[in-house]
N, C-alpha and C positions, 0 to 999 in steps of 0.2 A: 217865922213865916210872914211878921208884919211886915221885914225889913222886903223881902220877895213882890210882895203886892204894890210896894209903893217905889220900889229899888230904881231913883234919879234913872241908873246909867243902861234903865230899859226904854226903846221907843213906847209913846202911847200907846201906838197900834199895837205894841206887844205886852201891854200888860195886862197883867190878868183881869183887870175889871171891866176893860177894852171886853176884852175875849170874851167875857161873862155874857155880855150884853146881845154879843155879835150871836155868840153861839145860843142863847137863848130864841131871839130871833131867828135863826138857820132854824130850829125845830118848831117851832111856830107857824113860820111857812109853808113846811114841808104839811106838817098838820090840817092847815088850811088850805094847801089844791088837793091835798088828797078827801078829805072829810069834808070840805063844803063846795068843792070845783070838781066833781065828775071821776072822784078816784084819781087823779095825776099828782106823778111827784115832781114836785119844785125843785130839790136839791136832788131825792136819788137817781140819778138818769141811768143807772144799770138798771134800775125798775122798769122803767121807763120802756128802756131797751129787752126787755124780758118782754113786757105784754104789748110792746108796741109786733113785735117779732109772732108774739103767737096771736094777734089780732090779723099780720098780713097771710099766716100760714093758713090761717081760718076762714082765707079767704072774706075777709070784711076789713077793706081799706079806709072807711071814713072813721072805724075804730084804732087801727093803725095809724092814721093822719093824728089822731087825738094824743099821740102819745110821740109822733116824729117830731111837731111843730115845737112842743116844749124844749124838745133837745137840741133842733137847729136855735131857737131862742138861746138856750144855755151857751151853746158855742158863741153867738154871736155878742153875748154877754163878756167874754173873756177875750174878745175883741175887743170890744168899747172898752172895756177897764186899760186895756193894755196901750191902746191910743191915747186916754185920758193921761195914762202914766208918763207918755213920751211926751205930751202937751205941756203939762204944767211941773212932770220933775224940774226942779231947778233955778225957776221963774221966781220965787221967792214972792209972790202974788197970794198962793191959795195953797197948801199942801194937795195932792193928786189924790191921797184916801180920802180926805174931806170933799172932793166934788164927787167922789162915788158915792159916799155916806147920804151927800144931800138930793143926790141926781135917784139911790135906790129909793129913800124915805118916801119924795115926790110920787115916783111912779107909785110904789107899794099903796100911797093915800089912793091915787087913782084907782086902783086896782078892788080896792074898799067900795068905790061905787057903783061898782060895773054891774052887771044885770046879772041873773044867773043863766040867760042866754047867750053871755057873752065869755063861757067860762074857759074856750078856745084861746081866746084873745088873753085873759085875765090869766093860765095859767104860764102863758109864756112870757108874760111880761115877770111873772114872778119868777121863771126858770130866768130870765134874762139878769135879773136885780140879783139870785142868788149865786150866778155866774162871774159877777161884778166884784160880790164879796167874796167868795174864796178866792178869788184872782190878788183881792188888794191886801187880804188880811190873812197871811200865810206860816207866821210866828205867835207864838206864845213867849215870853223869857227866850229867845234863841232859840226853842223848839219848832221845827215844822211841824203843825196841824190845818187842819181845814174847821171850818165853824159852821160848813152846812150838812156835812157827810158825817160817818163813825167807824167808817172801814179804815181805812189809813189811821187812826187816831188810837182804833183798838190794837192795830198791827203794832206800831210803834209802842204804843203801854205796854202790851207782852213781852216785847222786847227785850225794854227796858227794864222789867219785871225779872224776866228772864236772869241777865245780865248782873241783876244785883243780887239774885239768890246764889250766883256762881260767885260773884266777886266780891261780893259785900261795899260795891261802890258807893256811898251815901248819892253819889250825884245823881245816877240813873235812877233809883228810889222819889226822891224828889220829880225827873223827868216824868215817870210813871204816875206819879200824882199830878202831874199838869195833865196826862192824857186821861186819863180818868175822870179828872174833875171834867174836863172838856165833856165827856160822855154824859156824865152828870147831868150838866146844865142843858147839852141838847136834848135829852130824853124830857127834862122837866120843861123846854119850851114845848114840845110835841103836846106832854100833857094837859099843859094849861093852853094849849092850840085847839086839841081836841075837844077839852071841856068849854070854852070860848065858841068852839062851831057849834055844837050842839045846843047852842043855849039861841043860835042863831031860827 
């Protein structure tokens, strides 16, 4: 397992302690617009998409606004990441992850001082930063996951899970342990998100 964590001939971005950190963070955030910014989710925008949907059915649009604005944020997050990509892939200047990393951290500080009147503003610049990193940070070891979300992350464990009870493949077994851990570590940023708001 040590050789896996540390294994040269994986990118940064994709190793596991990378991903440890990222995905800590992704549940963190989510933690923090939903429990101290007004109920909105950072990262889950089908939530999002749920009560933004039954705030306009309910007829009460400036509650629906509260829950559009973060997800036009989030798209326009996977914008900027994707422009930053084409900017500096290959310039041999700055790697592309690394001005996302320090362009999210920046805002996120921002985002720290904002008012609780401002928790509109505050929560889309957080859907925007988490938009940023799953757009840059898309591998674990070669595995596709996401480090803000746990839907795709769980689909794919099962999978894998699946696949190794049928075939006895060691590799899929191991993959399912990358998506698991992934769960792991987001559920435990959520938690120390939530006990962190509350102390607020």
């Amino acid at each position: 397992m040590k050789k896996r964590l540390f294994n040269p001939s994986v990118q940064m971005s994709e190793a596991p302690i990378t991903v440890f950190f990222l995905t800590l963070s992704g549940g963190m955030q989510d933690a923090y617009s939903y429990f101290v910014r007004g109920k909105v989710f950072a990262n889950a925008q089908t939530g999002n998409i749920v009560l933004m949907s039954q705030h306009f059915f309910s007829k009460d649009p400036a509650g629906g606004l509260r829950y559009l604005i973060p997800l036009l944020a989030f798209a326009a997050g996977i914008v900027a990441a994707e422009r930053i990509h084409a900017s500096f892939a290959g310039t041999g200047r700055i790697h592309w992850r690394q001005v996302v990393v320090i362009l999210e951290a920046l805002v996120l500080v921002l985002v720290g001082f904002m008012s609780s009147g401002a928790d509109l503003a505050a929560n889309a610049l957080t859907s925007f930063c988490c938009a940023m990193q799953v757009e840059a940070f898309r591998k674990i070891s070669g595995y596709g996951y996401a480090s803000t979300m746990c839907i795709g992350n769980l689909r794919a464990g099962m999978e894998a899970l699946s696949i190794y009870l049928r075939t006895h493949e060691h590799e899929k077994l191991i993959q399912c342990g990358h998506y698991f851990g992934v769960i792991v570590t987001f559920a435990l940023g959520a938690g120390l998100g939530s006990c962190l708001a509350a102390s607020l």
